[in-house]
N, C-alpha and C positions, 0 to 999 in steps of 0.2 A: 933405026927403025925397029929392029930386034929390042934393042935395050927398053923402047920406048913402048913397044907388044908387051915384053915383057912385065916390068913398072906395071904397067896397068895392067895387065894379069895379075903380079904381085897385090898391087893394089885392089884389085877387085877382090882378090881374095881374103885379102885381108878386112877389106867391107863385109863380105860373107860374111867370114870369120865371127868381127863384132858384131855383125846384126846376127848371126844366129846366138852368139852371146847375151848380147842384148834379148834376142827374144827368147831364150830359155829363163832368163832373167826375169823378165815381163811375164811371162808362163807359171814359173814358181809364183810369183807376186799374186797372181789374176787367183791360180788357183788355190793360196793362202788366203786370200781376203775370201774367195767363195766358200772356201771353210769355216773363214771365222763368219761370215753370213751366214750358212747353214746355221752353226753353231747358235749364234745370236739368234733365229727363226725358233731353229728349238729349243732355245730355253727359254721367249716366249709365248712357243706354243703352248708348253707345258708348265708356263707359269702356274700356279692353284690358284692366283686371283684374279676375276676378270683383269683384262688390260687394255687400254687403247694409244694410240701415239699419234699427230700428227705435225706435218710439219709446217714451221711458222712461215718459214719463204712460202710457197706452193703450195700452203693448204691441202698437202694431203694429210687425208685419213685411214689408217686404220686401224683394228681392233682385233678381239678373240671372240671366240664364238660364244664363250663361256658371258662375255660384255654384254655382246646383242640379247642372250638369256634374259639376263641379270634386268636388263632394263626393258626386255620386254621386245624387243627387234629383230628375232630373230628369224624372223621372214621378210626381212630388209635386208636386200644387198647392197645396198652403196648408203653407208653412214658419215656422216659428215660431222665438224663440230657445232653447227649449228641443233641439229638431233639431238645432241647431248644436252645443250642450253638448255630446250625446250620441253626434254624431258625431266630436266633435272629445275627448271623454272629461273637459270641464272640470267637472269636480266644485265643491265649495266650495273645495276645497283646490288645485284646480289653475293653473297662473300664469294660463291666459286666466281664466278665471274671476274669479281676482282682480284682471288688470289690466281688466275689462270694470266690476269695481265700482268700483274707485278711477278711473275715467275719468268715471264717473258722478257720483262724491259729490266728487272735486278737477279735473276737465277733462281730465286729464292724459294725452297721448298714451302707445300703446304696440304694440311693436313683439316678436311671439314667433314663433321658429321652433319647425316642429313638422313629422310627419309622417302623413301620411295612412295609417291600418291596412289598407286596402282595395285603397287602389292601391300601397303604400308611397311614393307621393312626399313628397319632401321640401317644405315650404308655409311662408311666411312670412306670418305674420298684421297687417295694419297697422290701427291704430281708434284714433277721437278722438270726443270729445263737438261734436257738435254743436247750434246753437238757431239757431231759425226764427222772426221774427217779424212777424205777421201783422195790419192794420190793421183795425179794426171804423169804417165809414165815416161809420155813422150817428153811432156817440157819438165819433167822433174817440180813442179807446182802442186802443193796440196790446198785442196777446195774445201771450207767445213761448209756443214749444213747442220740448221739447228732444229729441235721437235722437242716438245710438250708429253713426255710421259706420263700416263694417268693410272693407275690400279683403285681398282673398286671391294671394297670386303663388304661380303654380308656379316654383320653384326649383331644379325635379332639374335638369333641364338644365342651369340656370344654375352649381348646385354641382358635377355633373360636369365642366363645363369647368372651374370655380377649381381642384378636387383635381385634373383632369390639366394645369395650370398649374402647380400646385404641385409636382406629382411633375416635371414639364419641368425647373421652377427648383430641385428639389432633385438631379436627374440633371445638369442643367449646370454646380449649384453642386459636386457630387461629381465631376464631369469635369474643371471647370476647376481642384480641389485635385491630383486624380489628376494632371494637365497640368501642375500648379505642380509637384509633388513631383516628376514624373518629368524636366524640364528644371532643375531641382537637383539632381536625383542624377545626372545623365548627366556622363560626364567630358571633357566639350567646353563651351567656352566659347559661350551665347546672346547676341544682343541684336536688338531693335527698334530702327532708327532710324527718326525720323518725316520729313514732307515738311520740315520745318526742318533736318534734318538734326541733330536732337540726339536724346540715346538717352533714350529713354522707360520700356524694357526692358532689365533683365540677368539672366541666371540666378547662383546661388551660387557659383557654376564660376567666370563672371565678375570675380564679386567679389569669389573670395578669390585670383585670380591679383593682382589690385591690393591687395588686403588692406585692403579698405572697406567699407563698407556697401551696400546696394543704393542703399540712399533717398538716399545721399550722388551715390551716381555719377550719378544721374538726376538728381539737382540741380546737380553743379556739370559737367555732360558729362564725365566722365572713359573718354578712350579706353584700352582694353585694352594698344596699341603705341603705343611713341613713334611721330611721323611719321619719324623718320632710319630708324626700323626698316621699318616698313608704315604705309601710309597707308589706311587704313580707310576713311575720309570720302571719300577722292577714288577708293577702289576702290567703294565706295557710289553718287556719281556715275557714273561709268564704267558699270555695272550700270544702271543709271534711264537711263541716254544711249542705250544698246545695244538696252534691253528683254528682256533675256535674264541668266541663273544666271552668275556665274563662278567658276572655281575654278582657285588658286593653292599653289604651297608654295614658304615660303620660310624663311630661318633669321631666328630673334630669339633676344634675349636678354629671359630671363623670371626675377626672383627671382635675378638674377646668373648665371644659367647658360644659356648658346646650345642652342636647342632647333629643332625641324623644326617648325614648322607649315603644318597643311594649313587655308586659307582660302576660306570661300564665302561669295557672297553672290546672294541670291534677291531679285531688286527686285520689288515688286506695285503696278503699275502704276494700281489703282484709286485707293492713297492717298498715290500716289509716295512709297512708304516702301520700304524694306527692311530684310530678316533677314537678319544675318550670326552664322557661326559659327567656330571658329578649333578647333582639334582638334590636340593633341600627338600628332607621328606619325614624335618621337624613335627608341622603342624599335621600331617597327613597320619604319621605313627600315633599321635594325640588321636585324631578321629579313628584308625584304628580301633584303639583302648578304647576310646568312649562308645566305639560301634560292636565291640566286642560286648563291652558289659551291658550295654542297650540289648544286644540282642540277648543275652541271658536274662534279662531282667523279664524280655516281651516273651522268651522261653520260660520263666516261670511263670507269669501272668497265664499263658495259656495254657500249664499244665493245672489250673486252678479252673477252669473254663469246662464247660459241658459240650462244647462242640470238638469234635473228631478233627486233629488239621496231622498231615505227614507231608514232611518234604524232602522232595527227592532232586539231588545235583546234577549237574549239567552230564555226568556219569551214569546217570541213572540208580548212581548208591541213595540207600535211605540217612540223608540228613536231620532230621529232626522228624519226632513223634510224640504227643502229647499221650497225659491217662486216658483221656477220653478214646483215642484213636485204641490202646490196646485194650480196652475196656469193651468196647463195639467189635472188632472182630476174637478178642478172647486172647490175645495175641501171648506170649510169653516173653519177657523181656529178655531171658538171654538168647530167644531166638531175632528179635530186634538189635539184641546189641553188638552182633557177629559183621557187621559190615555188610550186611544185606542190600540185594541189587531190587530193582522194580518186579524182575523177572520172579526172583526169589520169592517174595509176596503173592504173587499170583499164584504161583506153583502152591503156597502154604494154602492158602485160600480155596483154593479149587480144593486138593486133599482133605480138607475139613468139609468142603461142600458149604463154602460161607459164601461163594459168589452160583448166578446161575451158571448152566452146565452148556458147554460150546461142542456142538459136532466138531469144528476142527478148531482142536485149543492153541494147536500154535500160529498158526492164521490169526487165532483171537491175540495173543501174544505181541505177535509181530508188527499189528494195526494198535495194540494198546504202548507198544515201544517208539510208533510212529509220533506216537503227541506230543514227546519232549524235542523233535525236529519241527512240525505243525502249527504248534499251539503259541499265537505271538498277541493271540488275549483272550481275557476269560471265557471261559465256555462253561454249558453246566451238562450234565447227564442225568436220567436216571436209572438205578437198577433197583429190580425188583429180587430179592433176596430168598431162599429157598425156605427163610419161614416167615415168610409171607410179606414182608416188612418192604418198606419203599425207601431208599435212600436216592438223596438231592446230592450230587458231586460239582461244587465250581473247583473249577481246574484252572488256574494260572499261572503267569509265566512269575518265577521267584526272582525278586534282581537282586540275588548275587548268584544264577543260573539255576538252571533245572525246574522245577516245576514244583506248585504247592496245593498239593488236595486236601478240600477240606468238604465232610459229609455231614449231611443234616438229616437225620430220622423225620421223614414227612407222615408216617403214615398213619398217627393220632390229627396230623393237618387234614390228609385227604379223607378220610373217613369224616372230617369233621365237613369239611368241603360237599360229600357226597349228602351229608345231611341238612346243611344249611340251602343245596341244592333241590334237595325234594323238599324243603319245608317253604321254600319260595315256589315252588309248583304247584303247593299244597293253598300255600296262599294266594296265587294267583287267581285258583278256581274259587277261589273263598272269595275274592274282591268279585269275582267276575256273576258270583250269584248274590254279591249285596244289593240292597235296594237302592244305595245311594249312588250316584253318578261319577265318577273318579280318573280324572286326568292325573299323567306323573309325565312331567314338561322338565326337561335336561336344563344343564346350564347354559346351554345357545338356543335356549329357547324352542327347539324344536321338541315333539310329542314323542315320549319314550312309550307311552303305555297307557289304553282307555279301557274299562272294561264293559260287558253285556250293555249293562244300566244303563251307560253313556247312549248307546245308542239308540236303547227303544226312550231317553225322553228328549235328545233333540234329535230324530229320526236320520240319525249316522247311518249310510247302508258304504256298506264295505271298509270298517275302521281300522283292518287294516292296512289299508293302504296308506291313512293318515300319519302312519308312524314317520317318524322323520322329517314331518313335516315341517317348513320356517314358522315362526311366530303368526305373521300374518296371514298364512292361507289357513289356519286352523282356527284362526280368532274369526275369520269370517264366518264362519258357520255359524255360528248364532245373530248374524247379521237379521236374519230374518226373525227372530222371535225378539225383538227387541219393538218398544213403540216405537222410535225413529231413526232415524239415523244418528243423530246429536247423540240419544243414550246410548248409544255401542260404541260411537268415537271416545266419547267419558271412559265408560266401563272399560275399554281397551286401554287406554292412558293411564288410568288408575292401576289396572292388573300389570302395568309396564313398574311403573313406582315399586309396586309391593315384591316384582323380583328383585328390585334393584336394593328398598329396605331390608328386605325380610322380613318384616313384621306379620305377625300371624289374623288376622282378622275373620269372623264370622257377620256376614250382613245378609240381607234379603231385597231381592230383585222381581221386579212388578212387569211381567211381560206380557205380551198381545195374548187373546181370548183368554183372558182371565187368568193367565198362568202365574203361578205365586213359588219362586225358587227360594229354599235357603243356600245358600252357597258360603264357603269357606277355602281359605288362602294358610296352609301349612307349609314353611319351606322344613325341609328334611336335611338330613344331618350330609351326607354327600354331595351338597350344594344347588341339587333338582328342587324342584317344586312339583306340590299336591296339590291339586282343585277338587273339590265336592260338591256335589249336587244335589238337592232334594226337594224333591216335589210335593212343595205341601200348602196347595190349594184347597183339598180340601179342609184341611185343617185352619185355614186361614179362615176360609168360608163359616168354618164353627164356631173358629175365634171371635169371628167381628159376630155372630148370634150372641155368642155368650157374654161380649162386654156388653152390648143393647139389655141384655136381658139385667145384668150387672146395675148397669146402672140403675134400670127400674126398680132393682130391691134398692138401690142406695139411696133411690129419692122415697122410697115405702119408708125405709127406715128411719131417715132422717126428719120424714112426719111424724114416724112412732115415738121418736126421741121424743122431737118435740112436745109431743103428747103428755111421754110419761113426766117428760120436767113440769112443762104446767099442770100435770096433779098432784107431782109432791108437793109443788111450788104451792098450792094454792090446801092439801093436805097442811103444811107445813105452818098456816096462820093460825086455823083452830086450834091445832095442838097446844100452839103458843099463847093460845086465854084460857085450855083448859089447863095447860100448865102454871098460868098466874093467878088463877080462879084457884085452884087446887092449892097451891102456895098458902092464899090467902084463907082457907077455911084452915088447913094444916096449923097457921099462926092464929087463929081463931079472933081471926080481928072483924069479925061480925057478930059474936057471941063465942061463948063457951059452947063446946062439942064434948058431947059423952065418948066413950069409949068404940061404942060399935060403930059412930058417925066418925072417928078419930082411922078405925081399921079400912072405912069403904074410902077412907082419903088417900090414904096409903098405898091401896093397893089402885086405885087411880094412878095416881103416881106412878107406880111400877108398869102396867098396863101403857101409860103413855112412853113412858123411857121403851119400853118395848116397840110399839108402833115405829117409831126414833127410829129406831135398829133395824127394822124393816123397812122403814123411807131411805138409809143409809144404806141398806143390801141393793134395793134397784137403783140409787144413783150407783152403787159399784157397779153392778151389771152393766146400766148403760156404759161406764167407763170401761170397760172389759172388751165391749165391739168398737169405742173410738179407741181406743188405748192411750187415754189421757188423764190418766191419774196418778196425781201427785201430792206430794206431802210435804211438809216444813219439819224435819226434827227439832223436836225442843226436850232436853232436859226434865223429866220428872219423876216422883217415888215409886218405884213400880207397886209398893203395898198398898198405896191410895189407889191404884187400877183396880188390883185386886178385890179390895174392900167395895169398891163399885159394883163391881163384876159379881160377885159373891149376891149381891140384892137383888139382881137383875135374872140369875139363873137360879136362884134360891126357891121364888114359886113353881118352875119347872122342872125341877129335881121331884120336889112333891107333888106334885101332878101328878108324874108319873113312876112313884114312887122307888127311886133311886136317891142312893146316897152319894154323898159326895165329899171332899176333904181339901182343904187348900194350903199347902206345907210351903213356907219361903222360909228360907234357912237365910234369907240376907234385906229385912224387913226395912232397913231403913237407906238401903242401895238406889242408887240413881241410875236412871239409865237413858239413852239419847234413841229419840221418835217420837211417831205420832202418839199421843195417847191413846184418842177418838178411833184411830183407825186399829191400832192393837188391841185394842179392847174390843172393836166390832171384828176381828179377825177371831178372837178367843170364844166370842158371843156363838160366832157363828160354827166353828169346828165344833166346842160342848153340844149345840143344840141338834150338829147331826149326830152324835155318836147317843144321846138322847135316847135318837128315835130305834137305833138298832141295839141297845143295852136293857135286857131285862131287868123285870122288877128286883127289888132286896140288892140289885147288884151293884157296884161300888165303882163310880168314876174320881179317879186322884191327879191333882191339878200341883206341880211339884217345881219352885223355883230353885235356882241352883248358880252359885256364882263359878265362872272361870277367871279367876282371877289372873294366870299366868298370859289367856290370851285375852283378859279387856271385855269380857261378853256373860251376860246372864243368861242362863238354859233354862226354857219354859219347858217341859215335860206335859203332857196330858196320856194318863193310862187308862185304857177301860178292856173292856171282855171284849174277844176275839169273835169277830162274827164273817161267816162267807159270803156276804156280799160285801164286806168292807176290806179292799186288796188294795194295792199298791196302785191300779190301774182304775180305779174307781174313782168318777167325778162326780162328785153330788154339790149340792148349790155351793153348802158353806167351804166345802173343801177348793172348789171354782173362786170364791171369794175371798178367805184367808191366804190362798196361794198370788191372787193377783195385789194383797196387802203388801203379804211379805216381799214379791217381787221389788213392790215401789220405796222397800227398806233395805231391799242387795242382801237379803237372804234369803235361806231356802227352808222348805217346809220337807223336814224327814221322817218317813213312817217304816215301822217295825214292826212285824207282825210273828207272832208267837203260836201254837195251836191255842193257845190259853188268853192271850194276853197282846194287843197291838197296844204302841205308843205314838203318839205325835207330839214331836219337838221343834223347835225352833232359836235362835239365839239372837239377842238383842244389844247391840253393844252398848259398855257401861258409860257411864259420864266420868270426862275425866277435866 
């Protein structure tokens, strides 16, 4: 019984024993896994990316608060997987959807981007299957359980930065093609040397001066220039020694042909490398030369020139000044040729008192130093000069810097200006008190200028206001002094033509109450137009009196004609029986005739030839008012006129007891005219000079050949008498003159205190 208390004492203790064993065992365990739970809680709590987890058996859920945020829940206490679906829109069909099943049924991670409709951001979704396994302590049995880990990233941010990386690297990658293309097109030689001093870089320029490839010349270092030519590498060093750009020109031979080049090289000191460039500046040194001697050339052209030019550098020094410029202000050339500033100039100028005089000269200075900053195109100035003179300055910009003044003496212009201005003022009042009517109409046809006259004759009141007026409302105004309408649409059509011609025209226009206009169309040399006016009605009204009256003498006279032709006409038959009667007693063919009966036949005779010569003065006469007299020249002895003439003036000499003499030095000369009518031309001069030659006194009748021009000279001399002038018309002189006319010569008289002549010339027969 003892033994058997015992034992089970033993034995119960030894139960104790292992069950406190056991449950210190169980204790440790409980309290290690609630650590590793803690632990596992918060790492995450403190995940940094949203997170959710639920489990597949029991469909629990839960999540971080950072989740609920993220997706907008966070005033949701109990989230479920379904929430997620619906906010995230994974349907059966949608990839989370499917990759949250295949995670589940194969383990398999997955990873979806998506975006949030709410916030629009952009969300990367990451989830794996997880399993949990948990111990049962009593039966020594471990239980898993499995869950769906999910973590949530915001990504806008994160995507915003990659897309503006992207676009960075697609801007740089676009820059540095644009960089590449533009140091291969450019027509100068690139390259990069490195701190080794071998070329790492060339541009195309480079490499087709050596006519290689790029990748060849960065590989085996091939320099541009020989060293005998230029030494690159060591102008490279020199550059990295110094710390500073240099630049050289010198001649190489390139491709077989000696060329200018211009050489730099820019050391960069961060990677002790340098950029060198080499630029053909062949053709450019050519323009140079040619711009050089051009400019001398257009430098001596304008020291030959009268206009004043000075130019001054982008320094404000004096680069170039012609004779005229030292000439105009008086200048000294060795004080121009000191390297003289703008400043300098002025200071000269003012001291001599060549420019006017400034209260505050350096202010004046200061604003005259401003215009080579200002001045980016021509301007002009002028100053008036302290002896009295006016100069014109354009001032522009010079391209190859600095500024080019050049001055013009106005002041023989504006004086000229000032008088061609009062002689136009002078003349305006002069048009404005003419009598004639005077528009000056521009080239668009509007009215520059009418003067007084205009308006007192077609009753203008306030003309000036019509200045400027269109074509049409100024043409209207004569609308009313026209007959109708028809004649001012003409007359305005017509006056449109004649701006359009120019043709200059004078007509006359026939207006209502008897109005009678001469009018006149002048275009003027500055492409306006003149109208004129003039009112001459009455003068029209005289006019048409005096042709009425015209014509009544024209039909008086053309009676009178008639008249005197049927009396000579009918004069003209007697003559012609006393002249055959006369004939016939003269041949005594009715008997013999004594002496004194032989002298009264004779002088019959002459007495008729005479009468003749008087029927032939009034047919001249009447041909003198029609001016229709004409002649036939014929060939014949001018001594047989003579000897005619001589019979005919023979008894009138003695009448009136004058002598007389007939001298032809060329008796048997021919000469071409009328006989009839020279003979009655000579009849008729003798017979006045007749009447104003005293007795005893001597008229001389003298022919005379010109043989070098072709023509015989009549001569008639007699005494000098004052009523016989130059300007005196007496019948025969009226009639010999209207002879000669119808023979193309002239009758010339000379008069002497002693002695007048009348001559004439006949031309000879040839």
């Amino acid at each position: 019984m003892n033994i058997y208390i015992v034992f089970l004492v033993t034995l119960l203790l030894c139960i104790i024993a292992y069950g406190g064993f056991q449950l210190n065992r169980i204790q440790k365990k409980y309290t290690l896994e609630k650590t590793n739970r803690e632990i596992t809680d918060l790492i995450l709590m403190n995940n940094p990316l949203p997170w959710c987890a639920f489990d597949i058996q029991f469909n629990n859920f839960t999540c971080s608060f950072s989740f609920k945020l993220l997706l907008g829940m966070q005033n949701q206490q109990d989230v479920t997987i379904q929430d997620l679906y619906k906010i995230l829109s994974a349907h059966p069909l949608s990839s989370l959807y499917q990759a949250i099943q295949d995670s589940i049924n194969f383990g398999s991670l997955f990873c979806i981007k998506s975006t949030l409709k709410h916030s629009a951001k952009d969300i990367i979704i990451s989830g794996q299957k997880l399993t949990t396994v948990q111990k049962n302590f009593t039966h020594k049995k471990c239980t898993s359980n499995e869950l769906i880990f999910i973590t949530i990233e915001d990504a806008t941010e994160k995507n915003k930065k990659r897309q503006k990386e992207e676009v960075t690297y697609a801007q740089a990658v676009k820059e540095n093609r644009i960089i590449s293309n533009i140091t291969n097109n450019i027509p100068m030689a690139l390259w990069h040397r490195n701190s080794q001093g071998r070329i790492d870089y060339c541009n195309e320029t480079y490499a087709s001066a050596l006519e290689c490839s790029q990748a060849k010349i960065k590989t085996e270092n091939l320099e541009l220039f020989s060293k005998n030519d230029i030494n690159l590498h060591a102008l490279s060093e020199q550059a990295l020694a110094n710390r500073q750009a240099s630049t050289s020109r010198q001649h190489a031979v390139i491709q077989g042909s000696r060329r200018f080049i211009e050489i730099g090289i820019h050391p960069i000191s961060e990677t002790f490398s340098t950029i060198g460039y080499a630029l053909d500046i062949s053709e450019t040194d050519e323009l140079s030369s040619k711009l050089s001697s051009t400019t001398s050339a257009y430098h001596e052209i304008f020291n030959t020139i009268s206009i004043p030019i000075a130019v001054f550098d982008e320094h404000k020094n004096l680069h170039y000044y012609n004779t005229a410029y030292t000439k105009l202000f008086n200048f000294k050339d060795s004080f121009l040729d000191q390297n003289i500033t703008f400043a300098d100039i002025l200071d000269d100028l003012r001291s001599r008192k060549k420019i006017p005089e400034h209260a505050n000269f350096k202010e004046y200075k200061k604003k005259r130093a401003e215009l080579f900053n200002n001045v980016i195109k021509p301007i002009e100035e002028f100053i008036d000069l302290p002896n009295e003179d006016t100069l014109r300055v354009r001032i522009a910009p010079y391209p190859l810097g600095g500024l080019i003044f050049v001055y013009e003496n106005i002041t023989d212009q504006l004086n000229l200006e000032r008088g061609v201005n009062t002689l136009l003022a002078v003349q305006k009042e002069t048009i404005n008190h003419l009598y004639e009517a005077l528009i000056v109409i521009e080239k668009n046809g509007k009215i520059q200028f009418l003067n007084n006259a205009m308006e007192k004759l077609f009753k203008v009141s306030n003309a000036k206001t019509l200045v400027n007026t269109p074509f049409k409302s100024w043409t209207s105004l004569f609308k009313d002094f026209f007959l109708d309408e028809k004649q001012h649409i003409n007359w305005i059509e017509y006056l449109s033509t004649l701006f359009i011609n120019r043709h200059p025209v004078n007509e006359r226009l026939f207006l209502l109450n008897d109005l009678v206009v001469n009018w006149f169309y002048t275009p003027l040399p500055d492409g306006s137009h003149m109208l004129g006016f003039l009112n001459v009605s009455e003068e029209w009204n005289h006019e048409r009196q005096l042709k009425a009256h015209s014509f009544n003498l024209e039909k008086k006279n053309i009676l009178k004609q008639n008249y005197i032709n049927q009396v000579t006409h009918e004069l003209q038959k007697p003559l012609d029986n006393i002249i055959g009667f006369s004939n016939s007693l003269n041949q005594q063919l009715f008997g013999k005739l004594n002496e004194k009966q032989l002298n009264f036949c004779q002088l019959i005779e002459t007495n008729i030839e005479n009468v003749k010569f008087l029927i032939d003065d009034v047919l001249c006469l009447i041909g003198l008012d029609q001016y229709s007299l004409t002649i036939t020249p014929q060939p014949f002895i001018l001594q047989n006129m003579l000897d005619s003439l001589k019979d005919m003036i023979e008894p009138i000499f003695q009448e009136n007891g004058i002598d007389f003499t007939i001298t032809n030095k060329v008796p048997s000369t021919k000469v071409t005219g009328s006989e009839k009518h020279l003979k009655q031309a000579l009849f008729a001069l003798i017979k006045d000079l007749t009447v104003y030659t005293p007795a005893s006194a001597t008229i001389e009748i003298a022919i005379i050949s010109h043989k070098t021009e072709q023509k015989a000279i009549v001569q008639i001399s007699a005494p000098s008498h004052k009523q016989l002038t130059n300007n005196t018309q007496t019948l025969g002189n009226t009639i010999a003159r209207r002879i000669l006319d119808a023979h193309h010569t002239k009758l010339q008289q000379e008069s002497t205190t002693k002695i007048q002549t009348l001559s004439f010339d006949i031309p000879l027969y040839h």
